[in-house]
N, C-alpha and C positions, 0 to 999 in steps of 0.2 A: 579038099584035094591034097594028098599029100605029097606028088610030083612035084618037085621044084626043078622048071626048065624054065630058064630065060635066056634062050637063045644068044649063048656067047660058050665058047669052048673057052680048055685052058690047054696049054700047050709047055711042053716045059724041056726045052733042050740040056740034054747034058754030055758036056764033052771035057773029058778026061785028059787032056793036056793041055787046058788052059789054068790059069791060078781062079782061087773061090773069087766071086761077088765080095767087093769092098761092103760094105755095110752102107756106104752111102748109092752105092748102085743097087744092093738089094730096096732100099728105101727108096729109091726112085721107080724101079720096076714095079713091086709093090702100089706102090699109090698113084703110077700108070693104071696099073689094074683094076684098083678101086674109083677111080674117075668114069675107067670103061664100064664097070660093073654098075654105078649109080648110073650111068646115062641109059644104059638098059632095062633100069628099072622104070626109070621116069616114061619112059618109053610104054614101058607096059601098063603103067600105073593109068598114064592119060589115055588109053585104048580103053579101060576098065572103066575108067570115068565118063568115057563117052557111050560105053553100053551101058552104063547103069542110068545116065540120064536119058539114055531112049525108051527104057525099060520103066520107066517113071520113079528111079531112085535118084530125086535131084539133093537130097540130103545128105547123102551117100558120096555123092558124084563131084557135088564141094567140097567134100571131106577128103575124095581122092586126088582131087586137083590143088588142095591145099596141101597133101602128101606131096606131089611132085613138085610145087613150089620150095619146101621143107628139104627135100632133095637135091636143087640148082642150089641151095644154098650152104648144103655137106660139098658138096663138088666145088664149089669156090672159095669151099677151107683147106678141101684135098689139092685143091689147084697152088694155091698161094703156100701151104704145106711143100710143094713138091719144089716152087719156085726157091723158097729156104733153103732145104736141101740139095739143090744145085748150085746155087751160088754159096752153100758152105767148102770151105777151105778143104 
């Protein structure tokens, strides 16, 4: 399938009389966003897991639940990443 929809818009305001994104506010919005985007996926990942092991793909289905494990685990780099970047100077 080559649709890629996982249920998360992107939204992107722009207003013209304020000054740009610090660099440290774009990094923060930024890896807001990719926190949001991996919990979306884990989302879908373990939905997939659970059809594939009803489906009798329990090989598969460990495989996808060891993805979504693999993924809490990007999210708690991005987490502790973004925690940096806000308490930097």
């Amino acid at each position: 399938m080559s649709h890629h929809d996982h249920g998360h818009h992107h939204h992107h305001h722009h207003d013209h009389e304020t000054t740009p994104m610090s660099l440290k506010e774009q990094l923060e919005t930024l890896i807001a966003h990719w926190v949001d985007h991996n919990e979306a996926h884990k989302g879908t990942y373990l939905s997939w897991a659970d059809k594939a092991r009803e489906g009798g793909f329990t090989e598969a289905a460990d495989l996808i639940e060891e993805i979504a494990g693999m993924t809490d685990a990007v999210t708690a780099k991005l987490k502790e990443t973004a925690e940096k970047v806000h308490t930097a100077p």
